[in-house]
N, C-alpha and C positions, 0 to 999 in steps of 0.2 A: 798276785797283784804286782803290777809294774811299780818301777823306782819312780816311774813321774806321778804315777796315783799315789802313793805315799806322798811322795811330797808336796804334791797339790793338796791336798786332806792335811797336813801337818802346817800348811801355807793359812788351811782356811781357818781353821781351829787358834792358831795363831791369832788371826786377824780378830774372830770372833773375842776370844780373851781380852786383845787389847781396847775393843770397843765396848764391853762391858767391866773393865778395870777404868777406861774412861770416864764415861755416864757417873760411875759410881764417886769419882772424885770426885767432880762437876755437882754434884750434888749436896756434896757435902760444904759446899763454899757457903762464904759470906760477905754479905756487900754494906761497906757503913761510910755514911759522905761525911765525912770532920772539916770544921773550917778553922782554921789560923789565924791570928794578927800579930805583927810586929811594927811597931813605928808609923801607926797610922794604916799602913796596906794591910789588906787581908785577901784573902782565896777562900773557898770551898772545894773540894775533889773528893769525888768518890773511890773505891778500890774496893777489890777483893781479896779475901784470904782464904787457909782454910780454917783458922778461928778468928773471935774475934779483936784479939790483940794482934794478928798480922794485920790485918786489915786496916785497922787503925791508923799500925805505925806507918805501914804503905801511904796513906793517903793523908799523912802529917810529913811526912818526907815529900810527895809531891808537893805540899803546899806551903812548905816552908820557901824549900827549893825555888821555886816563883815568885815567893814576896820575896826573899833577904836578896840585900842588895851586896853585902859580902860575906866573906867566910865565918864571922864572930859574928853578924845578924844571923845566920845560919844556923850557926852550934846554941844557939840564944834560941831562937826560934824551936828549934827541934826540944831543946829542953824544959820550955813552956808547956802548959797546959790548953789542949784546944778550947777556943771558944764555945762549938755545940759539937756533938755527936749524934751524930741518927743511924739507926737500923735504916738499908734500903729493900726493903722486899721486894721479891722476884716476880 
């Protein structure tokens, strides 16, 4: 067998791996929309993780991030408790 057929074949097998190491993380996520308030403003935003404490924090840091209007509404904000949390199914 030629050096280009090995490495075609070690190219494809390659590829193959990386699309089922893909799928397979992909699969394993989680989607949860938390909504925030601080000083009247609030948000809702959804995220994903691969459990469900990323996911969360992800989408409390988005929502913080949007309502505080400075850096101490910010660190206040993120350190509060969200208003709701929901599972989003896929």
């Amino acid at each position: 067998m030629s050096l280009k057929i090995k490495i075609a074949i070690a190219a494809f097998i390659v590829a193959v791996g990386t699309v089922i190491a893909v799928s397979s993380l992909e699969a394993t996520r989680v989607s949860y929309r938390v909504c925030m308030s601080i000083d009247g403003r609030s948000h809702c935003a959804v995220a994903e993780g691969h459990s469900e404490k990323v996911a969360i924090q992800s989408a409390m840091e988005i929502d913080c991030g949007l309502i505080s209007a400075s850096r101490d509404q910010l660190m206040v904000c993120e350190g509060s408790q969200p208003t709701s949390v929901e599972k989003v199914e896929k």
